[in-house]
N, C-alpha and C positions, 0 to 999 in steps of 0.2 A: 355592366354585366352582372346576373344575377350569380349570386353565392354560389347557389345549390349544385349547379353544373360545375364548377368549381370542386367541390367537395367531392362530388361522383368522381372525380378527375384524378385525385389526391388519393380515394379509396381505392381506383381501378391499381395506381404505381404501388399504393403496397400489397395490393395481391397479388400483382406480376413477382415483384422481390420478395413475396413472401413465400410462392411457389417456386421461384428461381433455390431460393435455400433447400427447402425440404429437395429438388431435384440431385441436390447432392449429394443427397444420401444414398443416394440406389450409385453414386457414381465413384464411390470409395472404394478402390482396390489395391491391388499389391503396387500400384505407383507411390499411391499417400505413405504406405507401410516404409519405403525405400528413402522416400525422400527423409522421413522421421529418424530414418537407420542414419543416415549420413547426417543429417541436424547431430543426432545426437553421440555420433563417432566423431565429430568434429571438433581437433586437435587447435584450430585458428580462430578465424571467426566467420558469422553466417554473415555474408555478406549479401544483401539486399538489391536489386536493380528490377526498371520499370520505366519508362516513358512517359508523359503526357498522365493523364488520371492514374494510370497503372502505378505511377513513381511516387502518388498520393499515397493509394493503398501500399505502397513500400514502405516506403517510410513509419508508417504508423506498424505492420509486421514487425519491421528490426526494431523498433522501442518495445515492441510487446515481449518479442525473445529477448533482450538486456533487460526486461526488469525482473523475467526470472532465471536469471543467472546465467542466459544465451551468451555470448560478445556476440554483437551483431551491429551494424552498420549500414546504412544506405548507399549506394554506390551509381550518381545517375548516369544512363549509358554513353550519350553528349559527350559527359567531362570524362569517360575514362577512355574515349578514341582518341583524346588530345592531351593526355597524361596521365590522368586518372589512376589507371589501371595497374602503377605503380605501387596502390596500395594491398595487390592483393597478390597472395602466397600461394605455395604447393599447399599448406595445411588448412586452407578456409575450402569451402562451398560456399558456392553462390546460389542464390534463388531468387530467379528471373519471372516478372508477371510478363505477359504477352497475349492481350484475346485472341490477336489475329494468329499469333505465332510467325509473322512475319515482320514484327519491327527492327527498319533495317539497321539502326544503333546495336540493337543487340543482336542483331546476327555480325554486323562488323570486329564483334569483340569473342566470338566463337572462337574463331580458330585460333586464337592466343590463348584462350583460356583452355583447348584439347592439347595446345602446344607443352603448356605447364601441367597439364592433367591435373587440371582443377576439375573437381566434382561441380555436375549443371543439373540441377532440378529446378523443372517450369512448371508454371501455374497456365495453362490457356484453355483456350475453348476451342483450338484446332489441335488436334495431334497429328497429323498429317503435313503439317505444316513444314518449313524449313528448321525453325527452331526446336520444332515437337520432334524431329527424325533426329536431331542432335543431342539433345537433352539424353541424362542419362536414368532421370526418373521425369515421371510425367505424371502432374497431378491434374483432371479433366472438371476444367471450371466451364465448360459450355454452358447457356444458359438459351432456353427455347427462341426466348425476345428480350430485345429491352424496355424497359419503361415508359421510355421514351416515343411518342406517339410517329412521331420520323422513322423509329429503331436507328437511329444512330449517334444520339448523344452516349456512351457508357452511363449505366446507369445499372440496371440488373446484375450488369457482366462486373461492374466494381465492388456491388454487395458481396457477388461471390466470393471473388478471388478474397475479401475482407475476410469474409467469415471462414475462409479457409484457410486463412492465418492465422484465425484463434483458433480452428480445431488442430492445427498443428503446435499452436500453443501448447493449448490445455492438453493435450497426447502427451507434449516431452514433461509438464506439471506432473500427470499420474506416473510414468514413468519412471520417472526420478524420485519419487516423493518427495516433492517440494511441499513445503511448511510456510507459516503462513512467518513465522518466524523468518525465515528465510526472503519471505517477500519483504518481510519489514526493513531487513540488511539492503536492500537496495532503493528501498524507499526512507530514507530517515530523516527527511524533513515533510512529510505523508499523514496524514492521518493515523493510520492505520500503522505506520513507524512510529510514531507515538507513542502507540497504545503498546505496542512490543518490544517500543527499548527502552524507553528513560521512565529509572527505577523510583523509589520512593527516596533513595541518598541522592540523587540527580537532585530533588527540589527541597530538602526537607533545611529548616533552620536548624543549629547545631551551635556546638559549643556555647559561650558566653549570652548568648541572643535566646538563651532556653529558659524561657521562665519558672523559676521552681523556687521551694520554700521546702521547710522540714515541716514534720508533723507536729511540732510543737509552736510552730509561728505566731503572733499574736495576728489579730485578722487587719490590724491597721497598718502591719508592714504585708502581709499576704496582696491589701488592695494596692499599695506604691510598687509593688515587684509586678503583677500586673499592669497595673498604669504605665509603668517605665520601659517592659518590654513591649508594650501595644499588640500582643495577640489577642485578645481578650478572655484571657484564661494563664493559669498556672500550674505545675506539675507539682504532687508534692513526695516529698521522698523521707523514708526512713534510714536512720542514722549509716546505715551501710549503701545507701543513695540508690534505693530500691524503690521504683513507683511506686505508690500504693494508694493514691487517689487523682481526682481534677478537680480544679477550682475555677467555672466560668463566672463569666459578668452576669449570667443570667443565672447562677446558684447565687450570688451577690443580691443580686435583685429580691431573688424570690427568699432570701433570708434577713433582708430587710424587713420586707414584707411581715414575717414571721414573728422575727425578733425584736426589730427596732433599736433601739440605741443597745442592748446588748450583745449585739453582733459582734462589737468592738473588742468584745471582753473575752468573745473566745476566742478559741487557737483552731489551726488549718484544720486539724482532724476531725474536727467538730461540723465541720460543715462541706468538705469533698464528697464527691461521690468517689466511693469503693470500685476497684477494680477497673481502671477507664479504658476504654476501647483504645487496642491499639495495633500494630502492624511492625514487621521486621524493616531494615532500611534495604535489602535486597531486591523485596518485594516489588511489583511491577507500578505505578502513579496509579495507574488504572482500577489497581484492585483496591489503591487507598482510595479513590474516588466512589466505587461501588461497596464499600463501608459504610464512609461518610454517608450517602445518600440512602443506606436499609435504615441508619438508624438516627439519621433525621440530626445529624450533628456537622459542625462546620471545623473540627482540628482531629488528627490523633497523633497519640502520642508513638514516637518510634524508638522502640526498646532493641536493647541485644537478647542473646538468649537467655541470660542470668536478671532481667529484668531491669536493666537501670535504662535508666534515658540518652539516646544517641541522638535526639532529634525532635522534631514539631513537623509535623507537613497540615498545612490546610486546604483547604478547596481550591480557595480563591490562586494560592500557588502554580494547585495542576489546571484550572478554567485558561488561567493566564499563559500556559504553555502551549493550548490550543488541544487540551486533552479533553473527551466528553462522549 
């Protein structure tokens, strides 16, 4: 079979779901508003349920509300006519997909749940429906056609109901002013938890493992205090144990260079760089990583506020933490 019709084929399904989305917009009203009310008046947790593809698009909804601080849970209709249903309280809401609005799992789980006067908001494409007459908010995912050349595999009708679980998302986000901070507390093995929780004392070396000399050091003990802690650099401190320069392998080098065997003869002061970039142990990895990289250096030094040295952090440290 040649490609091209192929491709025409593939082009035609995302214009159908691409117009199925924008169709939602004209279809936003005081249903969406209500159901948002009760999301976010909810004392329990939003408990999640769907059928067959629908129970797809569920599942991924209730992870998207628990990772911004929803409790939310998937609940499939099946397992809760045969037990299930045990997990849910007077204090949660549920929300129910349905295109037809007649799936008979969750219409069998109705009348238990007006029995407990659990709050029911449905996501379908029928309001008319059995489920849609029962529901007590009604959000209208109908969708013209589906994608599907048949019309009846779910296809358009699943993008919907999808994408009208993130605009319910990102509704109860603006709402609540949720922070990205906030997102990070539930993501923190995440990238982006990462970047927002573990600080520069989370990785920095410390105590005895700190390479440092006074500013009087002769340079052939400066090079064994290097060599023996393997950072490739040393701190060096004045007599009240106050930074006051850095000494790398590559100031070594380029004073070699210079000086040649007199290098030997001098002492640490004579050859640190003055004032070395450095950072609080408070501070976030990340922000020691976007130093590092402005000014083209691979350590800093992590001081308190009176200047002495609490620490080392280097690149390879936050690279190695999966921070970048």
């Amino acid at each position: 079979m040649k490609q091209e019709p192929l491709l025409d084929e593939a082009k035609r399904v995302l214009k159908v779901e691409a117009g199925a989305l924008l169709a939602l917009v004209r279809k936003l009203d005081s249903g969406f508003l209500k159901t948002l009310r009760m999301i976010d008046n909810c004392r329990g947790r939003v408990i999640v349920t769907g059928m067959g593809k629908s129970g797809l698009v569920g599942k991924k909804i209730a992870a998207t509300f628990s990772s911004i601080g929803v409790p939310s849970l998937f609940l499939h209709p099946a397992e809760a006519i045969h037990g299930d249903l045990g997990m849910v309280t007077g204090d949660d809401v549920i929300l129910a997909i349905s295109n037809s609005g007649e799936t008979e799992e969750l219409i069998a789980i109705m009348p238990h749940l007006k029995r407990w006067d659990v709050p029911l908001a449905l996501m379908s494409g029928n309001s008319g429906s059995t489920l849609g007459r029962g529901a007590d908010a009604l959000i209208d995912v109908s969708v013209k056609q589906e994608a599907c050349p048949l019309g009846i595999v779910p296809t358009a009708s699943t993008t919907a109901a999808l994408a009208m679980g993130d605009a319910l998302a990102v509704a109860l986000i603006k709402k609540r002013g949720f922070k990205q901070e906030d997102f990070a507390c539930f993501h923190p093995g995440g990238s982006l938890g990462k970047k927002l929780l573990i600080t520069v004392k989370d990785l920095m070396i410390c105590g005895d493992a700190i390479p440092r000399v006074s500013l009087g050091t002769p340079m052939s003990a400066v090079i064994v205090e290097i060599s023996s802690k393997r950072l490739g650099m040393t701190l060096v401190l004045n007599k009240a144990g106050i930074v006051k320069g850095i000494i790398t392998d590559g100031d070594l080098r380029r004073g070699i260079e210079r000086h040649g065997k007199e290098l030997l003869e001098m002492k640490a002061d004579r050859l640190m760089s003055k004032n070395p970039k450095s950072i609080g142990p408070g501070e976030l990895a990340v922000r020691a990583l976007t130093l590092m990289e402005a000014h083209s250096i691979t350590s800093l030094a992590v001081l308190d506020h009176g200047g002495r040295a609490e620490g080392i952090i280097q690149i390879h440290h936050i690279l190695k933490k999966g921070i970048a």
